[in-house]
N, C-alpha and C positions, 0 to 999 in steps of 0.2 A: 696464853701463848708465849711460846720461848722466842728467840731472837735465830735459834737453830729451827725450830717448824716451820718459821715464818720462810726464810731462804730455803727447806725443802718442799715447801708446798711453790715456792713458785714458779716450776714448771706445771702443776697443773692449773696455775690462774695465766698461763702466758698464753695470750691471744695468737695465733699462728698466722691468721687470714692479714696483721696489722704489720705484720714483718718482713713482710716479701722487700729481699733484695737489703736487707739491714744485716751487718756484720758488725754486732758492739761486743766489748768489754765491761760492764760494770763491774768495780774494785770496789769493794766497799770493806771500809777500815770501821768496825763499831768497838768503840769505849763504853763503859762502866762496869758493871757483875757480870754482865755477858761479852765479854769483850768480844774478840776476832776478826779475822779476814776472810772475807766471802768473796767470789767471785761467779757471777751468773752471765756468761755466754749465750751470744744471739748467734746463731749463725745456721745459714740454710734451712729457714723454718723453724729451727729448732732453740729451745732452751735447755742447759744444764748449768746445773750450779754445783760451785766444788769449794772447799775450804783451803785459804790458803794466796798467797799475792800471785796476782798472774804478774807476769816478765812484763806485757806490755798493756795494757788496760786504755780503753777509748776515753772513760772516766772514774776518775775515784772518788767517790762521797764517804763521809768520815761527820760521825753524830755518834750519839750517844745512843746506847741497846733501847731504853724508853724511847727516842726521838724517835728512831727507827720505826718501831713497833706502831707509834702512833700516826707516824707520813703513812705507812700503808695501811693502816686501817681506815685512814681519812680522819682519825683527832688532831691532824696536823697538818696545814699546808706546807708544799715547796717551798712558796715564795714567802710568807713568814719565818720556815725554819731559815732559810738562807739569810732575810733582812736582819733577824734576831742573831747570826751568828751561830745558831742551833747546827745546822747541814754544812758543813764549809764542801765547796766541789772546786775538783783541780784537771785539766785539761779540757774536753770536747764538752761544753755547757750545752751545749742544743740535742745532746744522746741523752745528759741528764733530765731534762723535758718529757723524753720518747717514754721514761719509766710509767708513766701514769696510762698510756697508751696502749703500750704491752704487755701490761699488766691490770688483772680486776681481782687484786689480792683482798677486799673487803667482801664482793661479789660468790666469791669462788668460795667461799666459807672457810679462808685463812683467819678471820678475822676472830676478835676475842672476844 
């Protein structure tokens, strides 16, 4: 799996029933062979994701393409990536949480 199917598949692993009344931004900045800027919108039930930095972002998490890949498949916790330095997140830490929540990206058959 690329670092681009994984953010297009995650509207169909985004749980809709766990969102009610959540209005986020994830900015997610990924470094190494797959670099880029993703960003996946909550808002009114719904999820879209679009390439590119949004203006305002609730939170930005910033890993490397491998890290990535492996937090959502579940090769990799949150809270190890972040103690080890892996995950660095910058503004709303308690939205960066919700990500495991509103999402069953291993589940959904994004996983690799």
């Amino acid at each position: 799996m690329t670092v681009r199917e994984l953010f297009l598949g995650m509207p169909q692993a985004f749980q809709a029933d766990k969102a009610a009344g959540e209005n986020l931004v994830f900015q997610f900045h990924i470094t190494g062979e797959e670099a880029g800027d993703w960003q996946v919108i909550i808002a009114e039930g719904q999820c879209r994701v679009a390439e590119g930095v949004h203006p305002q972002p609730t939170v930005t998490l910033t890993l490397k393409d491998q890290d990535w890949l492996d937090l959502a498949t579940g090769k990799l916790s949150g809270m190890k990536a972040v103690m080890t330095g892996r995950l660095k997140i910058k503004g709303n830490i308690m939205a960066a949480q919700k990500l495991n929540t509103l999402f069953t990206l291993a589940e959904a058959g994004v996983s690799t």
